[in-house]
C-alpha positions as CSV (number, residue, x, y, z in Angstrom):
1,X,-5.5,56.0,-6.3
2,X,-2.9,53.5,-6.2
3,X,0.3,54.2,-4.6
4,X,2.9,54.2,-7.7
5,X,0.3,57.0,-9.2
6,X,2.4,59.6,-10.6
7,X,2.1,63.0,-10.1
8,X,1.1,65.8,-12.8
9,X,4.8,67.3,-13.2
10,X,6.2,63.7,-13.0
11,X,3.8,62.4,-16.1
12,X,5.4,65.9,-18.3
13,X,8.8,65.2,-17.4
14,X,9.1,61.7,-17.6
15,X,10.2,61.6,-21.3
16,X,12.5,64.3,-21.1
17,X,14.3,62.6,-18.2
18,X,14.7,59.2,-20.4
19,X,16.1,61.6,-23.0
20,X,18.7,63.0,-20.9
21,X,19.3,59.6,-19.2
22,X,20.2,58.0,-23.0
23,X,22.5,61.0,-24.2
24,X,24.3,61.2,-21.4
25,X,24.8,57.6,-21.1
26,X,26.7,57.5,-24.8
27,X,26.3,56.0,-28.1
28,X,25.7,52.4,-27.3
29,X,22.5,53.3,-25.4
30,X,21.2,56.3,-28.0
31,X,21.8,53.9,-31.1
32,X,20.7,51.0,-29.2
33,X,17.4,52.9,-29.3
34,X,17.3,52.7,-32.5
35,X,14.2,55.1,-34.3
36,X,13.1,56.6,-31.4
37,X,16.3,59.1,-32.0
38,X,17.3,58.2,-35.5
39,X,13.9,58.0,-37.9
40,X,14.3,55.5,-40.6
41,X,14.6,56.5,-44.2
42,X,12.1,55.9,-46.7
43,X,11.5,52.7,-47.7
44,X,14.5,51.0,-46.1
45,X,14.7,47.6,-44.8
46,X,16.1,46.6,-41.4
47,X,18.9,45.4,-43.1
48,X,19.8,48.8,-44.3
49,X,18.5,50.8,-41.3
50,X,20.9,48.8,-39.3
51,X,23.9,50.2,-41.6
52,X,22.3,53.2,-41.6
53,X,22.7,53.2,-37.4
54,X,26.2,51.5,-37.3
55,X,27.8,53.9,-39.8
56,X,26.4,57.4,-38.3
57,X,28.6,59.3,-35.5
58,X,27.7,60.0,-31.7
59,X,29.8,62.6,-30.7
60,X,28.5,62.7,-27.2
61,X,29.5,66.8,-26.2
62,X,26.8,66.4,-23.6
63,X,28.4,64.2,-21.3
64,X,31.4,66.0,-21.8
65,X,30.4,69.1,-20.6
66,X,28.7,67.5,-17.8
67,X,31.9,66.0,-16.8
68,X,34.1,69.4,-17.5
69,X,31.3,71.5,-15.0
70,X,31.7,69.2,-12.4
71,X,35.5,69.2,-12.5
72,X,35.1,73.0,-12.5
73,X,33.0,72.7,-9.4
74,X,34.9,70.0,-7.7
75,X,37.9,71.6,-8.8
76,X,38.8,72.3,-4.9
77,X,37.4,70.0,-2.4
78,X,34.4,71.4,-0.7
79,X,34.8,73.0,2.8
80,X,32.8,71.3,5.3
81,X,32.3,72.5,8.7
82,X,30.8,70.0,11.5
83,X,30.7,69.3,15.2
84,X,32.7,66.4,16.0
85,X,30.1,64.3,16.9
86,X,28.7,64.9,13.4
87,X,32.2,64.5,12.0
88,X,32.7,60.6,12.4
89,X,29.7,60.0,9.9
90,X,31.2,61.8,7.2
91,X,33.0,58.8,6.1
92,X,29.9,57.1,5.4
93,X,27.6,59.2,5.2
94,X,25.0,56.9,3.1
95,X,23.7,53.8,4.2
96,X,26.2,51.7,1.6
97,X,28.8,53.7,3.1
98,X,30.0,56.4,0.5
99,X,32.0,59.1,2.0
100,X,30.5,62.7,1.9
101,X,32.8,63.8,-0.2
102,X,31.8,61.2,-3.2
103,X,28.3,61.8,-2.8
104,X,27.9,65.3,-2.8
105,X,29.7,65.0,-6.4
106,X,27.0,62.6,-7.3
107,X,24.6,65.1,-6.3
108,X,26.1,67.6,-8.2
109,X,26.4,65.5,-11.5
110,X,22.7,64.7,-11.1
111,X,21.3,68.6,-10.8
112,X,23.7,69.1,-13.7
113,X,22.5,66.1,-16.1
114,X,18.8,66.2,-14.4
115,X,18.2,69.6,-12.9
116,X,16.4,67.8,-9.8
117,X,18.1,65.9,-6.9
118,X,16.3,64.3,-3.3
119,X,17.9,63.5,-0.3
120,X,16.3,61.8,2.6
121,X,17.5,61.7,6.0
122,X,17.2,58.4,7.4
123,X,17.9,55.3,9.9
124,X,17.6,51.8,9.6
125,X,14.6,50.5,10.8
126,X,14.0,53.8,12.3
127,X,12.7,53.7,15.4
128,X,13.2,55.2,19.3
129,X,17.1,56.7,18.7
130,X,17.5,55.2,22.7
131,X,17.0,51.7,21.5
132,X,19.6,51.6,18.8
133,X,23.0,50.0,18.9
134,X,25.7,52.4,19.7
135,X,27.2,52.2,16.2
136,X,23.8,52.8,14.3
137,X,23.6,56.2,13.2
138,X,21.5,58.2,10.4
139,X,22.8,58.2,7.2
140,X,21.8,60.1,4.0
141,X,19.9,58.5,1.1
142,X,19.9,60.1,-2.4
143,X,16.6,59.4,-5.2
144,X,17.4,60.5,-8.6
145,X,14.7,62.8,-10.3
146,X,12.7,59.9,-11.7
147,X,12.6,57.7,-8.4
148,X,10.8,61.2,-6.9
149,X,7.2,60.2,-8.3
150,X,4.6,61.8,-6.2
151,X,4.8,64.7,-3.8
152,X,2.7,67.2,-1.8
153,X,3.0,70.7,-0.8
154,X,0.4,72.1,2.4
155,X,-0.3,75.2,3.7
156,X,0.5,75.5,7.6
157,X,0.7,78.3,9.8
158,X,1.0,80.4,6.5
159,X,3.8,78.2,5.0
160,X,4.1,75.8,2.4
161,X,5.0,72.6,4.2
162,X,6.0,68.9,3.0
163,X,3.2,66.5,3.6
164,X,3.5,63.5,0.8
165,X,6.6,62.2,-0.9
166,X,6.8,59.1,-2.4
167,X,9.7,57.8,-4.1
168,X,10.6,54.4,-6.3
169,X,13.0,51.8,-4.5
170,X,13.9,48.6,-7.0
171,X,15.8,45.7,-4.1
172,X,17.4,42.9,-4.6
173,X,16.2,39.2,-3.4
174,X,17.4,35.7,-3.6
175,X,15.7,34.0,-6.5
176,X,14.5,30.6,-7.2
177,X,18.3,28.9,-6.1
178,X,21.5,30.1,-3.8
179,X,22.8,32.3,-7.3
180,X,20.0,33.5,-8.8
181,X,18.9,37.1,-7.9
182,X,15.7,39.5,-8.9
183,X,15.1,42.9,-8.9
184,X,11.8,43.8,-6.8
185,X,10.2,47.0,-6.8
186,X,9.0,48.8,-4.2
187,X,7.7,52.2,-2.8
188,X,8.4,54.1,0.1
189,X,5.9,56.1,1.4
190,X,6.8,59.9,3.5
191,X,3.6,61.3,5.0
192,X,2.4,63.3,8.1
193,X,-0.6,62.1,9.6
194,X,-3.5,63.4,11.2
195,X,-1.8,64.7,13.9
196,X,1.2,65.9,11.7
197,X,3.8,63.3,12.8
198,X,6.2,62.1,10.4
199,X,5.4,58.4,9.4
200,X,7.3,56.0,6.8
201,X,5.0,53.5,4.8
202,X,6.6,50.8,2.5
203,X,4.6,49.0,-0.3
204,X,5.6,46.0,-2.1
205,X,3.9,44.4,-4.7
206,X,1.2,41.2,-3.5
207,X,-0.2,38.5,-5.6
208,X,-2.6,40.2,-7.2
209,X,0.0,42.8,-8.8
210,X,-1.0,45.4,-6.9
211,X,0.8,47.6,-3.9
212,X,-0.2,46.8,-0.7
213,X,1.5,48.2,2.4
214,X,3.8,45.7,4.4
215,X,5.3,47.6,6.9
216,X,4.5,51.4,8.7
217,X,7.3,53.1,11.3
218,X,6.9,56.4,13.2
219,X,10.4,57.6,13.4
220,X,10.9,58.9,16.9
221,X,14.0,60.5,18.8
222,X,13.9,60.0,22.4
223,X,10.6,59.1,22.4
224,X,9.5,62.2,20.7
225,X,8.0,62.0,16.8
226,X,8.7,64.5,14.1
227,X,6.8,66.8,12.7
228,X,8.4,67.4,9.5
229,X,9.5,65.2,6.6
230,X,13.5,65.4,6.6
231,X,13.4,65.1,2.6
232,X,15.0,68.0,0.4
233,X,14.1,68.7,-2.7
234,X,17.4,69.9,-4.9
235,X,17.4,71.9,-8.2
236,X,19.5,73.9,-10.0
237,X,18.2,77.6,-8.8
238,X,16.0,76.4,-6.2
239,X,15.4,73.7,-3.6
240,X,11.4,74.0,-4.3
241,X,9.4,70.7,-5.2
242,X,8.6,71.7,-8.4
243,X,10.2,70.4,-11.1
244,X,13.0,72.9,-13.3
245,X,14.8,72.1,-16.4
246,X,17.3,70.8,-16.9
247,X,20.9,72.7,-17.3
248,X,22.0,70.5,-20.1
249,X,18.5,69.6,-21.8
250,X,19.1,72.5,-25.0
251,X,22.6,70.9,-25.6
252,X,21.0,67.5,-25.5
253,X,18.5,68.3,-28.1
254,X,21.5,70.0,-30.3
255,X,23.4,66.6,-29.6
256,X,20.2,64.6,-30.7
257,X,20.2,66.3,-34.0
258,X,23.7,66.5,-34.7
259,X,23.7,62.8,-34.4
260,X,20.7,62.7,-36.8
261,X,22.9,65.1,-39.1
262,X,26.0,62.7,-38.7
263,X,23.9,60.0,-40.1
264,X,22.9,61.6,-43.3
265,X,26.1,62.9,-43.8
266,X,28.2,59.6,-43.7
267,X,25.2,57.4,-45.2
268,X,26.2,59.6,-48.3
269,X,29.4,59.4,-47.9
270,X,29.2,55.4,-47.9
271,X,27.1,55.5,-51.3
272,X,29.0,58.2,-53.4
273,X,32.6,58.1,-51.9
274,X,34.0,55.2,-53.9
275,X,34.0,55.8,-57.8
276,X,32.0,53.2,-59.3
277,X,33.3,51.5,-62.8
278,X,30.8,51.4,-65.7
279,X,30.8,49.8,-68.9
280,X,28.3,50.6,-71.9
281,X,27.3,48.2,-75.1
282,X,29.3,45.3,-73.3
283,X,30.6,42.2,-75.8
284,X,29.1,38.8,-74.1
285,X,28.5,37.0,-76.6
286,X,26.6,34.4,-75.6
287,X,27.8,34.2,-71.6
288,X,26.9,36.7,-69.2
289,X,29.7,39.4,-68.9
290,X,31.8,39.2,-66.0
291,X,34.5,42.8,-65.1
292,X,37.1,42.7,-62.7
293,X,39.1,45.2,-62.6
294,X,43.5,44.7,-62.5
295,X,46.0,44.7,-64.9
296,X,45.7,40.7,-66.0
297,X,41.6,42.0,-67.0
298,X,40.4,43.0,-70.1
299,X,37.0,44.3,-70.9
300,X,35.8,43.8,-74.4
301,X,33.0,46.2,-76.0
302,X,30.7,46.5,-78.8
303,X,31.5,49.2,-81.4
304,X,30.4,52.6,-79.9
305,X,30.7,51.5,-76.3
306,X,32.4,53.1,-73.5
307,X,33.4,52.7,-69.8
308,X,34.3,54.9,-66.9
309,X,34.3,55.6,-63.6
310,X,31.2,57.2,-62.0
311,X,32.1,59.9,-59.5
312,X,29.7,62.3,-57.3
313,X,30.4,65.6,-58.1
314,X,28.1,68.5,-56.5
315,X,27.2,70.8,-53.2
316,X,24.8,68.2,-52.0
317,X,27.4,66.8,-49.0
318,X,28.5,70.0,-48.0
319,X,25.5,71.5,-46.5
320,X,25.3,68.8,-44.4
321,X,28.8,69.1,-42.9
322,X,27.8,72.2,-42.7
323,X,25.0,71.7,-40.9
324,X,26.8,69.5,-38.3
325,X,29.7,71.9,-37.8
326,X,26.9,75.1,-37.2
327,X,25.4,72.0,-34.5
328,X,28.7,71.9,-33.1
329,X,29.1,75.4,-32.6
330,X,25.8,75.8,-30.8
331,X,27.1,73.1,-28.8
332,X,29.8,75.3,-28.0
333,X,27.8,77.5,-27.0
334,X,25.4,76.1,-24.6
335,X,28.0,74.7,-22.8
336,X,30.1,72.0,-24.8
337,X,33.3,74.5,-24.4
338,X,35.6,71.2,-25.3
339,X,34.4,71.5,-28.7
340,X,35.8,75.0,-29.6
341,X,39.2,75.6,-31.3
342,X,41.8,77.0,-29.4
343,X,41.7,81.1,-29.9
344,X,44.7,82.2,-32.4
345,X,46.9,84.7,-30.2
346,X,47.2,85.0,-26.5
347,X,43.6,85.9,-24.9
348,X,43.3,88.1,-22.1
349,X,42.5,86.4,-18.5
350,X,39.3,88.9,-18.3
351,X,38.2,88.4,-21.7
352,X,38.1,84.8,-20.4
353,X,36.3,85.2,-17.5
354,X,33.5,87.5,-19.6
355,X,33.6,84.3,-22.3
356,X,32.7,82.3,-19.4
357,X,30.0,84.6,-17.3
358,X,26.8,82.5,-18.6
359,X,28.5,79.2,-17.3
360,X,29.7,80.2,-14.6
361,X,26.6,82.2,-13.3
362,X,24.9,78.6,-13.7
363,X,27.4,76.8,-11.8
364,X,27.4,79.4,-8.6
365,X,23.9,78.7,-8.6
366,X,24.0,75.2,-8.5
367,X,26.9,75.4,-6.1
368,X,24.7,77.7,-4.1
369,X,21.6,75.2,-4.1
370,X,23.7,71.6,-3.3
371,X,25.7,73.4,-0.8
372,X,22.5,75.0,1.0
373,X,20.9,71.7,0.9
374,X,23.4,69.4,1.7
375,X,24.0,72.4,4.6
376,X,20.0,71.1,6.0
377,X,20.4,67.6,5.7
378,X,23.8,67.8,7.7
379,X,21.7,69.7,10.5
380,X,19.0,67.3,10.0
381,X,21.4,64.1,10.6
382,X,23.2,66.2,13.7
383,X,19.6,67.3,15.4
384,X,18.6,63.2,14.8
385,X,21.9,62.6,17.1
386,X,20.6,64.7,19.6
387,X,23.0,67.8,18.7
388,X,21.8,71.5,19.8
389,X,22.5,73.0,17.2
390,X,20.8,76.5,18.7
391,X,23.6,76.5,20.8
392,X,25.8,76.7,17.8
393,X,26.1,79.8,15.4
394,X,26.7,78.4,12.4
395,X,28.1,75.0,13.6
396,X,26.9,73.1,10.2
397,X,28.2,74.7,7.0
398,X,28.8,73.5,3.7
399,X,30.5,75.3,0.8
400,X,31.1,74.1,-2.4
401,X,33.8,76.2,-4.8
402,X,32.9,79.0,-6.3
403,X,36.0,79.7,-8.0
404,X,35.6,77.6,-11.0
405,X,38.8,79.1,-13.3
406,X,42.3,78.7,-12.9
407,X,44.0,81.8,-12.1
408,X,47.5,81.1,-10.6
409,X,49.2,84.0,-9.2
410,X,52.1,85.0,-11.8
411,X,55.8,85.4,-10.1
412,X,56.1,89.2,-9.8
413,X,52.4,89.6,-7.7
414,X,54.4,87.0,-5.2
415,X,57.5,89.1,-5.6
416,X,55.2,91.9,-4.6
417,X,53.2,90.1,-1.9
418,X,56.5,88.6,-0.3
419,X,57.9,91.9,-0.8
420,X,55.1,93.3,1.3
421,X,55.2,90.9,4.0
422,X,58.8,91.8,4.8
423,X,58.1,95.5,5.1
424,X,55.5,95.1,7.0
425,X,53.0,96.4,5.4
426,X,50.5,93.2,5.3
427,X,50.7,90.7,8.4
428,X,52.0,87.0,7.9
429,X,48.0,85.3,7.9
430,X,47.3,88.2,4.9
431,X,50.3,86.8,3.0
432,X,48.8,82.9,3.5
433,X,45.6,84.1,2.3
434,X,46.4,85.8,-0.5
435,X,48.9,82.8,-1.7
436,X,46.1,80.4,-0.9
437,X,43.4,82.3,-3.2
438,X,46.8,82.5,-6.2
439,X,46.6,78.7,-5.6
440,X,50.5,78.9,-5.0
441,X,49.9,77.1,-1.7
């Protein structure tokens, strides 16, 4: 099979990706699709269609609530615990030089919008760690969920082990002149061999169209190979290779067809809005009758005629506002917490928290996965600089917030606290702690 085959899960959740990829990306990209989200209506004509697209609303709640869970998460900056040796990369920790702290936020965003993340540990040109520059160290590389297209899980020593990953690169190359540029796409290869060592293959298209391998490393350190692929798998419950859905996909399928809704609704609107004049048993005479409408206008009629404005009059509108503001309610409730109206009275702090279990059981387990993960990758990069690590209990550790509410400490707990601290009965570093969890300090 060739190389850019896809694998079984990848072929199933291809489509639902490009969905999620659209929504959250806004209106210009869902209407630009056109009917692939938006059917067109029974005997209409482009023309129409097009009015039909231009006039109908994209609230886009999805990328909102994408947005509001990963300022919840991100909320406090994440604690990150290195050697110092490690500490020097984490200002650019990826290979275009993003600082750690801006890519595990992009990792975070893409779990929430995709519900599947990869990170690869990896050097330029990898090669024997000995022979490289003293300035060249390992970086992190991220692949979004639909640049992940093949992958293998073996049985080893009674383990499931990473053999195969391949994953979609598109590069950049200078064109025909000194301005132009095109996009080239290529595939990168992450297999164990026969004798289990970690290898890195890269295919690039030939002249025939087809993939054909250009270049094969065996990254080594210190002359030694590896025998595991350093690539992590990230989900939203799980850092297994298989694929999960998505956290947002239900609320993106609500958004779809409140969008659909929002169409109907203001196409009618458009046609049944405006009262309409009509005129019955017209006097022409011999000239085709012309009606404007103004004070200086007069409209001249045939015994028994009569003129009016037409006016729509009926339920038929309001189910379908209806219909969008039930939509927007379920919105609401799978996530989209932006779009609910502020609660008449004053709402109790745990009733709040209760409100907000569901979402915020999903977001300590995503916290939980990315900060596990990004945990590995950190000990991956460290080990790859020739860092014991055994040596070290718990030398790498990464921990993203948990604590995704606001719940400042009111002034008589820090009368109390204070008040405490002066008698005694709590020492001075119980007294920061507590004022650090109020969020006072």
């Amino acid at each position: 099979m060739p190389v850019d085959t896809p694998h079984p899960d990848y072929r199933e959740h291809a489509s639902e990706w490009l969905k999620l990829r659209d929504v959250l990306a806004g209106e210009k990209t869902v209407k630009k699709a056109g009917t692939k989200y938006l059917p067109r209506l029974a005997d209409q004509s482009l023309y129409e269609y097009q009015g039909y697209v231009d006039r109908a609303l994209f609230f886009n709640a999805s990328a909102r609530t994408v947005q509001g869970l990963l300022g919840a998460i991100f909320r406090k900056s994440p604690q990150v615990d290195v050697p110092e040796e490690v500490r020097s990369c984490l200002n650019s920790i990826t290979f275009d030089n993003k600082p750690f702290g801006v890519f595990a936020k992009h990792v975070v965003q893409e779990v929430l919008s995709m519900g599947r993340y990869g990170i690869l540990v990896d050097m330029a040109d990898t090669a024997d760690m000995a022979e490289k520059k003293a300035d060249q160290k390992p970086y992190l590389a991220g692949y979004a969920a639909e640049q992940i297209i093949n992958w293998r899980m073996e049985s080893k020593n009674g383990r499931s082990q990473l053999s195969l990953v391949v994953l979609s690169e598109t590069i950049e190359r200078g064109g025909e002149d000194a301005f132009s540029v095109e996009a080239v796409q290529q595939y990168r290869v992450l297999s164990l061999d026969e004798q289990g060592r970690y290898i890195q293959t890269l295919f690039q298209e030939d002249r025939t169209g087809k993939y054909a391998a250009i270049h094969t490393i065996m990254p080594t350190f210190r002359g030694k190979p590896f025998y595991s692929i350093p690539f992590l798998f990230i989900g939203p419950v799980s850092m297994s290779a298989e694929v999960e859905k998505s956290p947002v996909l239900d609320l993106v399928n609500v958004n779809l067809s409140h969008y659909r809704s929002s169409a109907d609704l203001e196409h009618g609107r458009h046609f049944t809005a405006l009262p309409t004049p009509y005129v019955t048993s017209p006097s022409n005479g011999d000239e085709k009758p012309v009606f404007k409408i103004g004070p200086s206008n007069v409209w001249l009629l045939e015994p028994g005629g009569n003129a009016g404005m037409l006016e729509f009059q009926g339920a038929g509108l309001s189910f379908i506002e209806n219909a969008c503001r039930e939509k927007e309610r379920m919105m609401a409730v799978l996530g989209a917490r932006l779009l609910e109206g502020q609660k008449n009275g004053v709402e109790a702090a745990e009733a709040i928290r209760l409100r907000h279990v569901g979402e915020s059981s999903l977001l300590s387990s995503i916290a939980d996965t990315v900060s596990h993960a990004l945990t590995m990758a950190l000990e991956y990069l460290a080990g790859w600089q020739g860092i014991d690590l055994e040596t070290q209990s718990d030398a790498i550790q990464v921990d993203l917030n948990k604590d995704f509410l606001a719940d400042r400490m009111n002034p008589a707990e820090i009368q109390s606290l204070v008040a405490a601290w002066q008698a005694g009965a709590i020492s001075f570093e119980s007294l920061q702690l507590n004022l650090e969890k109020g969020e006072i300090i």
